[in-house]
Structures are given as structure tokens and as C-alpha cells.
C-alpha positions as CSV (number, residue, x, y, z in Angstrom):
1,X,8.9,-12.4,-2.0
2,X,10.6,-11.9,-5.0
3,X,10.3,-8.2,-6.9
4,X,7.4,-8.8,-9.1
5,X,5.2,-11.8,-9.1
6,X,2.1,-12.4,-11.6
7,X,-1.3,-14.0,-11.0
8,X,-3.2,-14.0,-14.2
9,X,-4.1,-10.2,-14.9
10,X,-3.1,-9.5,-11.5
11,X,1.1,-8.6,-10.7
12,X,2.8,-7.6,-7.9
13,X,5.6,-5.7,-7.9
14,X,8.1,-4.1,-5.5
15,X,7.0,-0.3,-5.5
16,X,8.7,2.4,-7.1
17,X,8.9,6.3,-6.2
18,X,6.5,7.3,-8.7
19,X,3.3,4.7,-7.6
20,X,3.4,6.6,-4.5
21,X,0.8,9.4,-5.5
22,X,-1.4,7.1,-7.2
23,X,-1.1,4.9,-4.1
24,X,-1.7,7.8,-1.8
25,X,-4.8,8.6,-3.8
26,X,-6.0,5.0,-3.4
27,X,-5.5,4.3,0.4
28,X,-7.5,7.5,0.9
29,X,-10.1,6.6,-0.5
30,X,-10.5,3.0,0.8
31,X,-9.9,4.0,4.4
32,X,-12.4,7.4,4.5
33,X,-15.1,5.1,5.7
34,X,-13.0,3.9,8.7
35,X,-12.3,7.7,9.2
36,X,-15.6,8.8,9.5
37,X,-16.6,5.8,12.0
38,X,-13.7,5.7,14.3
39,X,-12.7,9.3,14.1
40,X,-9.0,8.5,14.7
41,X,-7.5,11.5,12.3
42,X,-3.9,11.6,12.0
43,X,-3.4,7.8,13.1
44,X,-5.7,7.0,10.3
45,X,-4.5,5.8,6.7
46,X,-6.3,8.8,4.5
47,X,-3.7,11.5,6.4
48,X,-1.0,9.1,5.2
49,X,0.7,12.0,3.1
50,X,2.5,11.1,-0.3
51,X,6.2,11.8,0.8
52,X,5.4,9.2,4.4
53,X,4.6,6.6,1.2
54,X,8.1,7.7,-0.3
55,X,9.8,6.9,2.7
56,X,8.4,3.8,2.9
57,X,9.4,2.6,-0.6
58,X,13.0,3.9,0.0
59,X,13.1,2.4,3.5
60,X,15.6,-0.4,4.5
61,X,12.8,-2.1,6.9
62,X,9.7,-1.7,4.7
63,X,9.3,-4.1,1.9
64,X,6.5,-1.6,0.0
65,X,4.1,-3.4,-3.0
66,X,1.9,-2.3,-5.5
67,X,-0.6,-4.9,-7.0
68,X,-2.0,-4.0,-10.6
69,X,-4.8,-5.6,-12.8
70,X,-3.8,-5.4,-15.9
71,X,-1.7,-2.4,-16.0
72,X,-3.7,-0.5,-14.1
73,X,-3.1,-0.1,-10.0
74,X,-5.1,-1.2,-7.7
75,X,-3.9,-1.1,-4.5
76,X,-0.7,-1.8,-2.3
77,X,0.9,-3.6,1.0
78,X,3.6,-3.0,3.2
79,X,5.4,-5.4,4.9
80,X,7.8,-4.2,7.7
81,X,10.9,-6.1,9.4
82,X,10.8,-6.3,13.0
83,X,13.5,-8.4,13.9
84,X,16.0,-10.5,12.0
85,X,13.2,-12.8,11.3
86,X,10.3,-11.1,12.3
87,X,7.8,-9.3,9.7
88,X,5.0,-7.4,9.9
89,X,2.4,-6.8,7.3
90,X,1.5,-3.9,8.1
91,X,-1.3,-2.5,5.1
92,X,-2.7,-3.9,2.6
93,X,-5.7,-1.8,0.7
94,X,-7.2,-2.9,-2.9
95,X,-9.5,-0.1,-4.6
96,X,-13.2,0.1,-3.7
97,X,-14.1,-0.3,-7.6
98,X,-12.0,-3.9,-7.7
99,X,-13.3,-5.2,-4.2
100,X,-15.9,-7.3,-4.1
């Protein structure tokens, strides 16, 4: 994928250091309910902490995205590289007041 790819109002670009407490923020939220039902604590996306999403973006093997409407951000994806052709998308989360 190239770095930053637009759709209309909605964008994609690759992420940078500073979406990562916004992103945080959002992923908690959107995954609380799945906390709640499958009880799976620290395996679960809300105890992602901030500086695991920092890794991420800075990581060799993690392609890390953050999709905005408008200029506002909604959400993000991770894709990971397994092998030399081998990928992974690993999370993608859009915020509970944009899904539908």
C-alpha cells in the first residue's frame, strides 16, 4: 500500500508516533465490549498500552495505519510481515460513533 491513500473524506495514511495516543484511546473503546464478554484481559486489545502502539509504528515488520474522515481519526490497522511474502492483517478497529 502506498503511504497515504484517499477515498472521498476518508484517507489513509501510514501512522506516525504522535496518532498513537489517540489510537490507543480508540481501540479501547471499540474492543471494551469484547472485554466484558470474553473476559480475556491482557490478550485483549483495550490493555494494548500506548508505547506497544509506538513499537508498532516504528517496527520493521508492522506496516501500522491510521484512517481519518475528514481530518479527524477514526480508527487504525496493522498489517504484519510474516514471511518474505506473507502478511498478516492483524487489527483493524474504526470508532463506535462512525460505524454503522
Amino acid at each position: 500500500m502506498k503511504n497515504n491513500q484517499t477515498f472521498g473524506n476518508l484517507r489513509i495514511e501510514t501512522s506516525k508516533l504522535e496518532d498513537a495516543k489517540v489510537l490507543q484511546k480508540i481501540q479501547e473503546d471499540v474492543f471494551q465490549k469484547d472485554l466484558e464478554l470474553y473476559k480475556d484481559g491482557e490478550n485483549c486489545p483495550v490493555s494494548e498500552k500506548k508505547k506497544s502502539i509506538e513499537r508498532k509504528i516504528s517496527s520493521q515488520n508492522c506496516y501500522y495505519h491510521t484512517i481519518y474522515l475528514d481530518e479527524k481519526i477514526i480508527g487504525g490497522f496493522d498489517v504484519r510481515k510474516k514471511q518474505d511474502e506473507t502478511y498478516l492483517l492483524h487489527r483493524i478497529y474504526i470508532c463506535i460513533e462512525e460505524q454503522n
